[in-house]
C-alpha positions as CSV (number, residue, x, y, z in Angstrom):
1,X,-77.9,36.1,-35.2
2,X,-75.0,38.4,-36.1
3,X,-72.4,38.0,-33.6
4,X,-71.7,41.7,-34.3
5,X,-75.5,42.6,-32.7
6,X,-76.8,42.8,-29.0
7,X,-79.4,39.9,-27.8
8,X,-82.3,41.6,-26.6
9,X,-84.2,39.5,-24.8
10,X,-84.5,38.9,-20.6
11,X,-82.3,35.9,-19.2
12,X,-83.3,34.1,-15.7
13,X,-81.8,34.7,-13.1
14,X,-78.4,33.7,-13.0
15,X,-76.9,33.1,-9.0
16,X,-77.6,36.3,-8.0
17,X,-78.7,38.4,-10.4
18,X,-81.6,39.0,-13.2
19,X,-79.1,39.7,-15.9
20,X,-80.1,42.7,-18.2
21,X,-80.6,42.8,-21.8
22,X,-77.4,42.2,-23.3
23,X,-74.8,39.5,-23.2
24,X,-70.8,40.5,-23.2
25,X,-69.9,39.9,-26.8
26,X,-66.7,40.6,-29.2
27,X,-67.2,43.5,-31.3
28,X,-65.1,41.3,-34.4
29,X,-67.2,38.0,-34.2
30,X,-65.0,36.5,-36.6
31,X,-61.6,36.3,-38.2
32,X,-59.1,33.8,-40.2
33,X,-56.6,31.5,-38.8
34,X,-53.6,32.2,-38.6
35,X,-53.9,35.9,-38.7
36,X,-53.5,38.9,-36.2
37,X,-56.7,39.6,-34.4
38,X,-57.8,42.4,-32.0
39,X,-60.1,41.5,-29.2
40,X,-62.5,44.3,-28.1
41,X,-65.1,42.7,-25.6
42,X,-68.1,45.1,-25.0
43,X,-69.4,44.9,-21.4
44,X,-73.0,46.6,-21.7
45,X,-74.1,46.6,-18.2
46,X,-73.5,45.6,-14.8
47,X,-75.0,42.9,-12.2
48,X,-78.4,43.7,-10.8
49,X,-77.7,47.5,-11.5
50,X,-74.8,47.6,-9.6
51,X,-70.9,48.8,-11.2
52,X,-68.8,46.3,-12.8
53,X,-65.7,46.1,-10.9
54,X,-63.5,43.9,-12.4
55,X,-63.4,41.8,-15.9
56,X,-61.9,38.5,-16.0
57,X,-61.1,37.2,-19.7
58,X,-59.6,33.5,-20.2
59,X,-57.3,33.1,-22.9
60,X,-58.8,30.0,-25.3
61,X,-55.8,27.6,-26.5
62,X,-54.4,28.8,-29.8
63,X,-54.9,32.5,-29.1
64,X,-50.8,33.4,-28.9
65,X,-48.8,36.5,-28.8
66,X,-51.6,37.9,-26.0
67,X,-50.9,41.5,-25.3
68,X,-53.6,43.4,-23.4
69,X,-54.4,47.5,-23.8
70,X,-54.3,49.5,-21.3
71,X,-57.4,51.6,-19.4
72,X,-57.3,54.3,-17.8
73,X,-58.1,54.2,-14.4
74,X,-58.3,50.4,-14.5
75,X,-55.2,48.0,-12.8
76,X,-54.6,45.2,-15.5
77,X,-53.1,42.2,-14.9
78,X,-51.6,39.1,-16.8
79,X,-51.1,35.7,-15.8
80,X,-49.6,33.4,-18.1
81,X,-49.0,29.5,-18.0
82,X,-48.0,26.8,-20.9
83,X,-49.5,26.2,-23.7
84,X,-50.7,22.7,-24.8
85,X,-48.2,22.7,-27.3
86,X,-45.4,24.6,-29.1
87,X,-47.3,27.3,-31.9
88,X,-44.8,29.1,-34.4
89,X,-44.4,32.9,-34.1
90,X,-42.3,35.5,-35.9
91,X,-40.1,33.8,-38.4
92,X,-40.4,30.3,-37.1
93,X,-39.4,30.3,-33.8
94,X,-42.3,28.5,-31.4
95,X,-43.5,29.3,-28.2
96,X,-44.8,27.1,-25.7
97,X,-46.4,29.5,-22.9
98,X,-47.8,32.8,-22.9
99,X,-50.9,34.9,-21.4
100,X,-53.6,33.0,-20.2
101,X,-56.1,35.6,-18.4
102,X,-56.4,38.8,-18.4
103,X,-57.5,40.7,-15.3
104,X,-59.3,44.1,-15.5
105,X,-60.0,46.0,-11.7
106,X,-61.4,49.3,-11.6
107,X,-65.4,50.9,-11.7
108,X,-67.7,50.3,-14.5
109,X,-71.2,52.1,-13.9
110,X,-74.2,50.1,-14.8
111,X,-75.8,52.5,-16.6
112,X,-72.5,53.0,-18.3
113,X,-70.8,50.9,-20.8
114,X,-67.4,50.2,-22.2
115,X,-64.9,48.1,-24.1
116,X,-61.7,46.3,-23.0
117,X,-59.1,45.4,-26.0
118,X,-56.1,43.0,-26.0
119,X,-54.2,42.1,-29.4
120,X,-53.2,38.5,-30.0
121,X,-52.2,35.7,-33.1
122,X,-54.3,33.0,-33.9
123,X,-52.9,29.6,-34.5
124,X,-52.9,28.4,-38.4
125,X,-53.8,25.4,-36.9
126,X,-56.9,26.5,-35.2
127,X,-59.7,24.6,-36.6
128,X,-62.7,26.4,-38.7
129,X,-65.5,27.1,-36.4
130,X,-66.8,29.0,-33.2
131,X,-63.8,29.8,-30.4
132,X,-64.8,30.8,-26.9
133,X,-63.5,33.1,-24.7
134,X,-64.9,32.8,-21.2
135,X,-65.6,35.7,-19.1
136,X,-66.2,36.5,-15.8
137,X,-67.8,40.0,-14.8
138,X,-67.7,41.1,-11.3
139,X,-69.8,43.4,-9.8
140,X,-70.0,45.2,-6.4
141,X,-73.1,42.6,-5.8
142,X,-72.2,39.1,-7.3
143,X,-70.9,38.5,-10.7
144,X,-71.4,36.9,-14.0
145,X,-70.1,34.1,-15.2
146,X,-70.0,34.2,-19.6
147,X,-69.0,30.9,-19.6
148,X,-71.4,28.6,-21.1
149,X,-71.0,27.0,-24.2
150,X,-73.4,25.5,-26.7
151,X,-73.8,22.0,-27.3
152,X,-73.7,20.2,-31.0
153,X,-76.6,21.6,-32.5
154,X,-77.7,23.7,-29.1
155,X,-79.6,27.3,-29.9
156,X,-76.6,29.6,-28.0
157,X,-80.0,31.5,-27.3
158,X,-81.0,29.3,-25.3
159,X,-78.0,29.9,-22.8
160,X,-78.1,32.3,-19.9
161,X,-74.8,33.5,-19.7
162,X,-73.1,32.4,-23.1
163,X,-69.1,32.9,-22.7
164,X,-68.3,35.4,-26.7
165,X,-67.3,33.5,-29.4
166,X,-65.2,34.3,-32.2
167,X,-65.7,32.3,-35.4
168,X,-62.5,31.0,-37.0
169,X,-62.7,31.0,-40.6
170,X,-60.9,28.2,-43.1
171,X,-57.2,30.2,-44.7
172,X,-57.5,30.4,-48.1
173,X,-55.6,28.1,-50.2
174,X,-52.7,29.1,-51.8
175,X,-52.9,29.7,-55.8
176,X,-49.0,28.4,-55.7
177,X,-49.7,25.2,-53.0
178,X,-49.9,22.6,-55.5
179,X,-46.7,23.6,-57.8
180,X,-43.9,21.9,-58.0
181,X,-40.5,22.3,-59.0
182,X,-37.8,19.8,-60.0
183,X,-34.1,19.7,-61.1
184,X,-32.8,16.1,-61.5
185,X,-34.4,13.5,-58.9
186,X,-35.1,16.3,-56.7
187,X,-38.3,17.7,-56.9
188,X,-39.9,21.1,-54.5
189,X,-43.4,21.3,-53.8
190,X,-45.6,24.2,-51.6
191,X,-42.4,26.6,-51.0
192,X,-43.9,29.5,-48.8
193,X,-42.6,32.6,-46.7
194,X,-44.9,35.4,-44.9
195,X,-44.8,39.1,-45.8
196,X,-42.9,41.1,-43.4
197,X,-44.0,44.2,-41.1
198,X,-42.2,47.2,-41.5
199,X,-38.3,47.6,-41.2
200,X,-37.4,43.8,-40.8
201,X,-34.4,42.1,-41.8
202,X,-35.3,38.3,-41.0
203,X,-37.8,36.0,-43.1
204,X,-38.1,32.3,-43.5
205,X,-38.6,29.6,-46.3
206,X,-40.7,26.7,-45.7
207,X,-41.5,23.6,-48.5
208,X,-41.4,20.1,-49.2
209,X,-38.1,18.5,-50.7
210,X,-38.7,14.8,-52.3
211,X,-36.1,12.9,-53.4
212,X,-37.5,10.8,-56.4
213,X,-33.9,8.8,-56.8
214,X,-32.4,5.4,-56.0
215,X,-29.4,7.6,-54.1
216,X,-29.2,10.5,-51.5
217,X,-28.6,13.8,-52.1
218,X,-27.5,16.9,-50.0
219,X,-29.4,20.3,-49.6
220,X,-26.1,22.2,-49.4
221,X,-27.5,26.2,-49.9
222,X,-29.0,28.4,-51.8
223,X,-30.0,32.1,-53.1
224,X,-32.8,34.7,-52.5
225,X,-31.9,37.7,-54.3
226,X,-33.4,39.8,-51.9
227,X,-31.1,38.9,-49.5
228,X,-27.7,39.4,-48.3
229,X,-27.5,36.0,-46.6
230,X,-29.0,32.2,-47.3
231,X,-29.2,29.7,-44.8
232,X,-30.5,26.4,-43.9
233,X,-31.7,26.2,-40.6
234,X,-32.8,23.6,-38.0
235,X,-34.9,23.9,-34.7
236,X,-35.2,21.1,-32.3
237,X,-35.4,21.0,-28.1
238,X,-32.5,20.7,-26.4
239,X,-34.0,20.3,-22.5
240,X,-36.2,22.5,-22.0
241,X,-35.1,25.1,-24.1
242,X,-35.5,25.4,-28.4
243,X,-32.3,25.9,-30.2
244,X,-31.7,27.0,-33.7
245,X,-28.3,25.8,-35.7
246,X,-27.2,26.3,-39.5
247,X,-27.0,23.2,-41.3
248,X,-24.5,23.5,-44.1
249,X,-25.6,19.9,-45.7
250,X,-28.9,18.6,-45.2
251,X,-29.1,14.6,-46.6
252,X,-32.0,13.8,-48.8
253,X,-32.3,10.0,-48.9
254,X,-33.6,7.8,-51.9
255,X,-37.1,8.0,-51.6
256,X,-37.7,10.6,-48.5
257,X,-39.6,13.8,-48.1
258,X,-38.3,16.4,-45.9
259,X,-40.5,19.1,-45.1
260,X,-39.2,21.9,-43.7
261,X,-41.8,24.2,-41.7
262,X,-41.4,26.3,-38.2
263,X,-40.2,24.5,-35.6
264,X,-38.2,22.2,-37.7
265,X,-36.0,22.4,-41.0
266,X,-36.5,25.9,-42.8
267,X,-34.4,28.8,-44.8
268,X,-33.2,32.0,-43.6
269,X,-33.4,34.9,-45.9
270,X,-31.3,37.1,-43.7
271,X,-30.4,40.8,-44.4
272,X,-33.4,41.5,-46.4
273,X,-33.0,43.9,-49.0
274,X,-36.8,44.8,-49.0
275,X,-39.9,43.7,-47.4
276,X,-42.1,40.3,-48.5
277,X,-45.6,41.6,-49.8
278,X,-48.6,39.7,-49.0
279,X,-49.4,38.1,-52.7
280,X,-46.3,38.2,-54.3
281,X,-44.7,35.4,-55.3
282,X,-40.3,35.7,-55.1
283,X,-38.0,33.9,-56.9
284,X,-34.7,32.0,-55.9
285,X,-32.8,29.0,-55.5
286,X,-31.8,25.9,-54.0
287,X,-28.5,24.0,-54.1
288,X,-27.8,20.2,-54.5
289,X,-24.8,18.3,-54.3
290,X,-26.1,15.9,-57.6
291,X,-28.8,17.9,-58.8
292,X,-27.4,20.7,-59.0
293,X,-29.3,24.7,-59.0
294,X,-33.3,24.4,-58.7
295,X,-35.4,27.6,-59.4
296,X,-37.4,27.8,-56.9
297,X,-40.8,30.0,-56.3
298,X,-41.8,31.3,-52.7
299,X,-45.5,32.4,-52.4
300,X,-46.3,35.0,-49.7
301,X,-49.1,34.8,-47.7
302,X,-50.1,37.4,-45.0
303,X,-48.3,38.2,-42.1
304,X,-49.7,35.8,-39.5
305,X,-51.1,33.5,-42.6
306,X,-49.8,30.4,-44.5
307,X,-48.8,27.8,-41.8
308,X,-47.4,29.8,-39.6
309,X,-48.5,33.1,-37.9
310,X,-46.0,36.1,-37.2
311,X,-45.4,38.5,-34.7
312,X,-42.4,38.7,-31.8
313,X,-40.3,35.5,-30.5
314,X,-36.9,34.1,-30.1
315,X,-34.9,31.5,-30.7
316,X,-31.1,30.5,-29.3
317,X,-28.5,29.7,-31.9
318,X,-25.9,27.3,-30.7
């Protein structure tokens, strides 16, 4: 059954309450990982015919960057809490905590219906397959619980209150992921950025750098023409809080692969001259103390695509 359709069949009683003849669903039963997504949950009815008065939606781990809409004449609410680990937003900067629920109070009619719409990033490293967002619907009589999840190889028809799922589809593969650069032992494999919205200034570089020699060399800068200003960057935790520094030389040793991604080692293209496109592949270079210039190739993926998705963060530069 599409996710996109309404289940028309009567569920037993759940608690309280016969529940009528549609489940709450997402209206966009599926989208990719590591892209933007907007959540519009469709409440179709209320609880043995009587008004919805609040809706309850939990945030699933990996949904990041939660920012609810508005209703009119409905309170909203946030509360957030950590995350189970750091994700990478905006230009590599992570963020460990963030909405976890959102709260919806006000009067929903039973023989009424209506949506309720948040925004939010999906984690590239969200795993193909269903993701579940519970929710609970209360009512002036009882309330629903759209919690229930299926088992391996369980009919979700067979559920009485199903929590909405949205299915996470695989990213597609780079055409770019598997080329590799080289200038003298060094070689560069998988070099990435993400396109841009509108009007910034700010993008990052990620790859692998391999050092095929019997001695170390130094990362000591670079070039994107597109830019004003070329950096190498590192992120680490200091305490509790993620700093970001400029590294000048980066070591290379005989033998060792660095790879430099968000939340770790990446580039800077700062002062950016024009956006990144989604599908366009930009040109520019990296510096080595032995190897010299290598000619390097960037491949753009969508804004919250690639490895990493976008959107707002921050980072502290000591």
């Amino acid at each position: 059954m599409s996710f996109f359709a309404r289940v028309s069949y009567a569920l037993p009683a759940i608690a309280f309450a016969t529940v009528a003849s549609a489940h709450v669903t997402l209206e966009s039963g599926e989208a990719k990982a590591g892209s933007y997504y907007k959540a519009v949950l469709k409440i179709p009815h209320g609880c043995e015919s009587s008004a919805t008065i609040k809706v309850r939606a939990a945030i699933p781990e990996g949904v990041i960057g939660v920012k609810p809409m508005p209703k009119a004449g409905w309170q909203l609410e946030t509360t957030r809490g950590s995350y189970a680990k750091s994700y990478p937003i905006a230009h590599g900067a992570p963020v460990s905590e963030g909405v976890k629920e959102i709260v919806w109070t006000g009067k929903l009619l039973d023989e009424n219906y209506d949506e309720f719409v948040f925004s939010a990033q999906l984690a590239s490293e969200l795993k193909p397959g269903p993701l579940y967002f519970p929710v609970t619907q209360v009512c002036e009589k009882g309330e629903i619980a759209w919690k229930e999840i299926p088992a391996a190889g369980q009919d979700s028809h067979a559920l009485k209150a199903p929590a909405p799922p949205l299915v996470i589809l695989a990213q597609a593969a780079s055409a770019d992921a598997g080329k590799t650069f080289k200038a003298g032992t060094i070689s560069v494999e998988a070099a990435w950025s993400r396109a841009t919205p509108g009007g910034a200034q700010v993008a990052g570089g990620y790859m692998k750098i391999t050092n095929n020699g019997k001695d170390a060399d130094r990362l000591t800068g670079g070039n994107f023409p597109i830019a004003s200003k070329f950096e190498v960057h590192e992120m680490k935790m200091d305490g509790a809080t993620m700093t970001m520094r400029p590294v000048t030389s980066l070591e290379i040793k005989p033998g060792e692969t660095v790879e430099f991604k968000p939340g770790g080692y990446h580039v800077m293209f700062m002062g950016l001259k024009q956006g990144l496109k989604e599908g366009d592949t930009v040109k520019g270079t990296l510096t080595f103390e032995k190897a010299g210039k290598l000619d390097v190739e960037y491949r753009v993926g969508p804004i919250g695509g690639g490895s990493a998705p976008g959107g707002a963060g921050g980072h502290k530069h000591h």
